[in-house]
N, CA, C and O atoms as a GROMACS GRO file, in nm:
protein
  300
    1UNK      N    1   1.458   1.979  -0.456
    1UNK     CA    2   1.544   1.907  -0.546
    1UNK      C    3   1.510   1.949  -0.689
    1UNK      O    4   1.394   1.927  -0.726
    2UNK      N    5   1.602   2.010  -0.782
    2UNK     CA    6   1.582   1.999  -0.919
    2UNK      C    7   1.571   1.884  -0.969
    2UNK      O    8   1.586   1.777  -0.911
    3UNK      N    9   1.535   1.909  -1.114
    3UNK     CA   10   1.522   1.785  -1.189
    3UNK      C   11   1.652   1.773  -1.255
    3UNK      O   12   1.661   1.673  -1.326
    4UNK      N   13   1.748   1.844  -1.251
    4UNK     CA   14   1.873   1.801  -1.274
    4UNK      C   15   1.943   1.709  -1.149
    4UNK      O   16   2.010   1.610  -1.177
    5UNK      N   17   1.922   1.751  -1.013
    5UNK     CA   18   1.973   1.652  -0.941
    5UNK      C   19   1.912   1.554  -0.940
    5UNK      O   20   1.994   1.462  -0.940
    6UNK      N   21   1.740   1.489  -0.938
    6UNK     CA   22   1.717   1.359  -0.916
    6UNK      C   23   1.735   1.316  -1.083
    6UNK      O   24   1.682   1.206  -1.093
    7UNK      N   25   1.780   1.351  -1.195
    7UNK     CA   26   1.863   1.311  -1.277
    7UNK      C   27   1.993   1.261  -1.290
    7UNK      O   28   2.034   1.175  -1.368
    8UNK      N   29   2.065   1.336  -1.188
    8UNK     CA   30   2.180   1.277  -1.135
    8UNK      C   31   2.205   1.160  -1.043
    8UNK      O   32   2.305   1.091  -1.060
    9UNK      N   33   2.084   1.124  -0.910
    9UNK     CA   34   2.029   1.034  -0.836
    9UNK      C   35   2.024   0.936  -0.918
    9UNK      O   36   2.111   0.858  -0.879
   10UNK      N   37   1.978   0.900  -0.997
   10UNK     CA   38   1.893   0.818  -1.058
   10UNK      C   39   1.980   0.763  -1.212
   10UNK      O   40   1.943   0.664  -1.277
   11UNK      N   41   2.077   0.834  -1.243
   11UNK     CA   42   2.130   0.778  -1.331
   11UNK      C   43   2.063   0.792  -1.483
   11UNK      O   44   2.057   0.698  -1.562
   12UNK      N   45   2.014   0.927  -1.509
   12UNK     CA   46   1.972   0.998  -1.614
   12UNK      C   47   1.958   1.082  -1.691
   12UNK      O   48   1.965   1.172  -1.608
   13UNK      N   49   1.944   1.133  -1.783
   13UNK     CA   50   1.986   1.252  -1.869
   13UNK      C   51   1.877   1.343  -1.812
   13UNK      O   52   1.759   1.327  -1.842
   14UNK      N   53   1.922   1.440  -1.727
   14UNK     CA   54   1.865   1.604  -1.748
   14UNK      C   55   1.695   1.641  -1.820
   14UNK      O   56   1.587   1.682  -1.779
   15UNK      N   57   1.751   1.603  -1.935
   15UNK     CA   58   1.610   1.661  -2.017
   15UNK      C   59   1.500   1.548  -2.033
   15UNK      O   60   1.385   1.562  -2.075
   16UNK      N   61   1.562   1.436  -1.989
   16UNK     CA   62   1.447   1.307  -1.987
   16UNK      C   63   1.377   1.339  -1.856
   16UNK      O   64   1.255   1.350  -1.861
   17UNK      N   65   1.437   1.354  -1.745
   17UNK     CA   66   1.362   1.366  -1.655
   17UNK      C   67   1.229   1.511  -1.693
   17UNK      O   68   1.108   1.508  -1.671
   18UNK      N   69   1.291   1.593  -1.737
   18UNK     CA   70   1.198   1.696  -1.775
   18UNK      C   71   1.076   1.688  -1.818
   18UNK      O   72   0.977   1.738  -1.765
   19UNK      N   73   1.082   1.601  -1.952
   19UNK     CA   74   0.995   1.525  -2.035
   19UNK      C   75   0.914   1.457  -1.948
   19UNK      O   76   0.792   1.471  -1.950
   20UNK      N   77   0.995   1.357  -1.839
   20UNK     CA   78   0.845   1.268  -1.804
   20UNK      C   79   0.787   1.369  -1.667
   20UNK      O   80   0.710   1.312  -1.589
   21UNK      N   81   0.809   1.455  -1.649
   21UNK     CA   82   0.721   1.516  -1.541
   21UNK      C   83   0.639   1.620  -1.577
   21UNK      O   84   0.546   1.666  -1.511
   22UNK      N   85   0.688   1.662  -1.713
   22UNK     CA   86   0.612   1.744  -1.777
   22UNK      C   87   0.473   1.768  -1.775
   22UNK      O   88   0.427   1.681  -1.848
   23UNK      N   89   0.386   1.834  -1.735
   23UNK     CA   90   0.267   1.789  -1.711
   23UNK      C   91   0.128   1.743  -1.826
   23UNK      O   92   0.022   1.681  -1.817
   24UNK      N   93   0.218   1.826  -1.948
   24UNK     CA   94   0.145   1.784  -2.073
   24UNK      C   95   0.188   1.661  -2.164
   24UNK      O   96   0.306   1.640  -2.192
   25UNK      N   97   0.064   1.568  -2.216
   25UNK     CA   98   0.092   1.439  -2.283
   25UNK      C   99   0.196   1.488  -2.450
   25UNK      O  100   0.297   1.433  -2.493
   26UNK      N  101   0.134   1.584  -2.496
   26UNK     CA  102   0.215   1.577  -2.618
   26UNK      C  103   0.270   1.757  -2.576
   26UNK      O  104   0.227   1.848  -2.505
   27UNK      N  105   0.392   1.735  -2.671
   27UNK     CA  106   0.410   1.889  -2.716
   27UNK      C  107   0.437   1.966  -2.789
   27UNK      O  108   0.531   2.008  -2.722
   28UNK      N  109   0.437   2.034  -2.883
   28UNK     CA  110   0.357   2.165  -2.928
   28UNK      C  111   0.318   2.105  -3.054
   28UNK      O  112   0.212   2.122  -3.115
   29UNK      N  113   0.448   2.009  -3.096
   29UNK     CA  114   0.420   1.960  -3.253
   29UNK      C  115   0.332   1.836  -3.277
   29UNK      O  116   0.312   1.765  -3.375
   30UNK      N  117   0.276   1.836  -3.122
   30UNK     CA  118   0.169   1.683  -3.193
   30UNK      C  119   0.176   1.569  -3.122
   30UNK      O  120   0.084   1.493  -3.093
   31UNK      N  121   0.399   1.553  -3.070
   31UNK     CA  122   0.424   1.414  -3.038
   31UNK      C  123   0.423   1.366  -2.933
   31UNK      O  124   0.491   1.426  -2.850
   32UNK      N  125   0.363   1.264  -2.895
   32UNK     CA  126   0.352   1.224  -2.775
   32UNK      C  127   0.462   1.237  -2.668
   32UNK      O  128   0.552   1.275  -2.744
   33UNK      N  129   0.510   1.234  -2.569
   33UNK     CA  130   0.584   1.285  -2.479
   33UNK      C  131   0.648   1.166  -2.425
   33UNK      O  132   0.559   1.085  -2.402
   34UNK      N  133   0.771   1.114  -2.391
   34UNK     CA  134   0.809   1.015  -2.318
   34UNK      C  135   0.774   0.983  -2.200
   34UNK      O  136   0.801   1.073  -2.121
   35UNK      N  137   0.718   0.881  -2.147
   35UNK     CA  138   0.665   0.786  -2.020
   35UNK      C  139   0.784   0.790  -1.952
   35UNK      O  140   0.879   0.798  -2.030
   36UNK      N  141   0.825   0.788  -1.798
   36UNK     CA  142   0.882   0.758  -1.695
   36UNK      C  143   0.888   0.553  -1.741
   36UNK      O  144   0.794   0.475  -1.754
   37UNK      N  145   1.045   0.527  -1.755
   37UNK     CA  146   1.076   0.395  -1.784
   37UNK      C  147   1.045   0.330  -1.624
   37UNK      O  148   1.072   0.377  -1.514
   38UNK      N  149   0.967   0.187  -1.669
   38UNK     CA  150   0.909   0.147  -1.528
   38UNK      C  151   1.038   0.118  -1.467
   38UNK      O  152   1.056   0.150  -1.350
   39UNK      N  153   1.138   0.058  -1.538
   39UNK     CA  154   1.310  -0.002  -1.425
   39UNK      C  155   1.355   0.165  -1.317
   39UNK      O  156   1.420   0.160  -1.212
   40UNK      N  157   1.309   0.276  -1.370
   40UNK     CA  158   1.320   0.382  -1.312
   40UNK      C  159   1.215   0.410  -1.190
   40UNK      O  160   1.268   0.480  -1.104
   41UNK      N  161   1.097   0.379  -1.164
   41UNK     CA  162   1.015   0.378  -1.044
   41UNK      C  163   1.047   0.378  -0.955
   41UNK      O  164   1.015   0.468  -0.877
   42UNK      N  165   1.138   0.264  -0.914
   42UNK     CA  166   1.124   0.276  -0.790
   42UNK      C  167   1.260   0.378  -0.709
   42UNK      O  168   1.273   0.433  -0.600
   43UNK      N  169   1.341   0.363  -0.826
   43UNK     CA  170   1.484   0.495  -0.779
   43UNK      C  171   1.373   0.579  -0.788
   43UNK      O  172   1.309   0.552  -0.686
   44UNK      N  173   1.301   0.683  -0.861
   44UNK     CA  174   1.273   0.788  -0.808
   44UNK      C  175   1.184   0.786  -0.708
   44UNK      O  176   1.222   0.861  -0.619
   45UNK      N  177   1.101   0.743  -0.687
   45UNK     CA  178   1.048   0.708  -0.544
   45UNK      C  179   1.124   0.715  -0.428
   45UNK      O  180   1.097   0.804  -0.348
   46UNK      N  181   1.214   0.635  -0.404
   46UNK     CA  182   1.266   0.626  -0.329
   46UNK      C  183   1.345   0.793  -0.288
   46UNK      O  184   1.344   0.843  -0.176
   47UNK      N  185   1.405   0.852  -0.405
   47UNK     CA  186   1.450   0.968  -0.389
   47UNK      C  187   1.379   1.076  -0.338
   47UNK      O  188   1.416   1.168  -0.265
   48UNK      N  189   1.245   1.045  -0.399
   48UNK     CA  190   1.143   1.152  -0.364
   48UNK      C  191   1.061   1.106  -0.213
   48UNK      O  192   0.969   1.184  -0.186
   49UNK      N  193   1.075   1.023  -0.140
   49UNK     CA  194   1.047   0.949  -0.067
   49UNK      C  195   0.902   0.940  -0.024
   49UNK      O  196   0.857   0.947   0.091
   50UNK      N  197   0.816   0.919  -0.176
   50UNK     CA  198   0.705   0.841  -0.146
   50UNK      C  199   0.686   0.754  -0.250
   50UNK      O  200   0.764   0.753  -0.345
   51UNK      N  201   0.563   0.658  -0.242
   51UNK     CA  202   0.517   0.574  -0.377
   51UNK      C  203   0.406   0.640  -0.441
   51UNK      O  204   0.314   0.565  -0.474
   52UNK      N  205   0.395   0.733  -0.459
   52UNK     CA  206   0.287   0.799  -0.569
   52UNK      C  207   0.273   0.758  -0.653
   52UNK      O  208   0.155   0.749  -0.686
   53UNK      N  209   0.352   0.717  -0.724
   53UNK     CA  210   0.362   0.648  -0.855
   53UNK      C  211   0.332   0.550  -0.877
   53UNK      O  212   0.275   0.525  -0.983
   54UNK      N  213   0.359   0.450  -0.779
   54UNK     CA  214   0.308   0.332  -0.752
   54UNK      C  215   0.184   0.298  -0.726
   54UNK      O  216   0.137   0.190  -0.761
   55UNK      N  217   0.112   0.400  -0.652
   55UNK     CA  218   0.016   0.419  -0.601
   55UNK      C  219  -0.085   0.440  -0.738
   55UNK      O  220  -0.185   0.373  -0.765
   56UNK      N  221  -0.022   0.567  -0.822
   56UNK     CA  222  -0.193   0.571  -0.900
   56UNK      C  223  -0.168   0.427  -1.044
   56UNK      O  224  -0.255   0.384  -1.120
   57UNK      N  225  -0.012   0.383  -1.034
   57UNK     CA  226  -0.022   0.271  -1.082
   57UNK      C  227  -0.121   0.144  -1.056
   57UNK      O  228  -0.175   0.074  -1.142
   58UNK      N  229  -0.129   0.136  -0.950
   58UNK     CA  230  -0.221   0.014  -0.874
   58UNK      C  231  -0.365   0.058  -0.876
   58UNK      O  232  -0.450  -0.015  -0.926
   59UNK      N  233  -0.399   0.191  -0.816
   59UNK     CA  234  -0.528   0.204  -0.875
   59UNK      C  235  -0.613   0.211  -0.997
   59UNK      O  236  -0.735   0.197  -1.011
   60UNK      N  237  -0.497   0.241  -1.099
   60UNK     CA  238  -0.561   0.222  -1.225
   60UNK      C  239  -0.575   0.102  -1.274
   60UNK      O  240  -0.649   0.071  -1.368
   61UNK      N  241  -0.482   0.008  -1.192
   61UNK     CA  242  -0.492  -0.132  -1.257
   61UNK      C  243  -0.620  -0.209  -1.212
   61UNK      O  244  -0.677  -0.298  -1.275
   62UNK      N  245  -0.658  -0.152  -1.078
   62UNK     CA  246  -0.771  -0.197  -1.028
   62UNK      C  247  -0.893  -0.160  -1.098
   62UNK      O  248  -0.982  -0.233  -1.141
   63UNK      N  249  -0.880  -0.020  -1.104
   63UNK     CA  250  -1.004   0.025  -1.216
   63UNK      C  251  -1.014  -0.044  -1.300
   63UNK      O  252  -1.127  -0.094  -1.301
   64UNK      N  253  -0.944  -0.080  -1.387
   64UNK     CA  254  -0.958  -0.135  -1.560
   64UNK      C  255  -0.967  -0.264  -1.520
   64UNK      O  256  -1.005  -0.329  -1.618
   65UNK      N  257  -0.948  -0.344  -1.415
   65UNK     CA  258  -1.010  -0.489  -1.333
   65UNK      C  259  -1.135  -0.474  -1.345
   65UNK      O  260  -1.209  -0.537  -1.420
   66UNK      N  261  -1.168  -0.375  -1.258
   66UNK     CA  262  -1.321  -0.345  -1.224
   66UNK      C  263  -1.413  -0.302  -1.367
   66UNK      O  264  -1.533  -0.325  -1.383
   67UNK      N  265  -1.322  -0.235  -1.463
   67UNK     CA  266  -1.416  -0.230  -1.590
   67UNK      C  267  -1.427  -0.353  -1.633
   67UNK      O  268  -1.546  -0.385  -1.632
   68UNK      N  269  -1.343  -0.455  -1.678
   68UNK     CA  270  -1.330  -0.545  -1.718
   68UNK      C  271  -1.435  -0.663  -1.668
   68UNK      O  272  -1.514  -0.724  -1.740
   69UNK      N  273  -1.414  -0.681  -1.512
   69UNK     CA  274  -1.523  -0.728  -1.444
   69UNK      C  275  -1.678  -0.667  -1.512
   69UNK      O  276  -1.749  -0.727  -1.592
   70UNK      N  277  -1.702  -0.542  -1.456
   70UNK     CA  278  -1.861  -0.507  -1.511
   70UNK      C  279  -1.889  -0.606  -1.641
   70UNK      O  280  -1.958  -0.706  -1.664
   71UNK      N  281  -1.781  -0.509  -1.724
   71UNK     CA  282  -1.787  -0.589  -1.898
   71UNK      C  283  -1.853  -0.726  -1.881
   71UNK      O  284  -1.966  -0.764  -1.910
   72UNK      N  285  -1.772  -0.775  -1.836
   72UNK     CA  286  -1.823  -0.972  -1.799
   72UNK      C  287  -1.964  -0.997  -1.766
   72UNK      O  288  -2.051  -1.055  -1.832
   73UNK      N  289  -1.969  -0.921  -1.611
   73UNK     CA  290  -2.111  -0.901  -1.574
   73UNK      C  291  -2.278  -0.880  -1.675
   73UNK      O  292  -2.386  -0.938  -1.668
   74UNK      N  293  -2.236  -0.786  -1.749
   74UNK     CA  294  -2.313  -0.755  -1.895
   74UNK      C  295  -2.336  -0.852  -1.990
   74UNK      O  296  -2.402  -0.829  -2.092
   75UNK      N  297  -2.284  -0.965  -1.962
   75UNK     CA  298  -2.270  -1.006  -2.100
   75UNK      C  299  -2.352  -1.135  -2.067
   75UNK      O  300  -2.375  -1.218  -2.156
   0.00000   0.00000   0.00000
């Protein structure tokens, strides 16, 4: 699948999808790069037919739990 068709799937402009899969955070001039809009998750998921996204979503949330926790612990 191009990123012009799951742009089309999904109900989005072409070059946005580009942007958020891009693999670099900023580009060339400095600026930070546009994020994948969360109301968009789960259409592309679904298109792409897994939750990856979801997935390192939840683990990071757990991590920064678990930092947060230690933090506490320390104190």
């Amino acid at each position: 699948m191009t990123k012009a068709q799951l742009a089309e799937e999904i109900g989005a402009h072409a070059p946005h999808v580009t942007i958020w899969f891009h693999p670099e955070t900023y580009d060339k001039h400095g600026n930070r790069r546009a994020d994948l809009p969360a109301e968009k998750i789960a259409d592309v998921e679904q298109i792409l037919g897994n939750r990856a996204i979801t997935q390192w979503l939840v683990k990071r949330a757990v991590l920064n739990l678990m930092e947060e926790y230690q933090a506490d612990m320390r104190r």
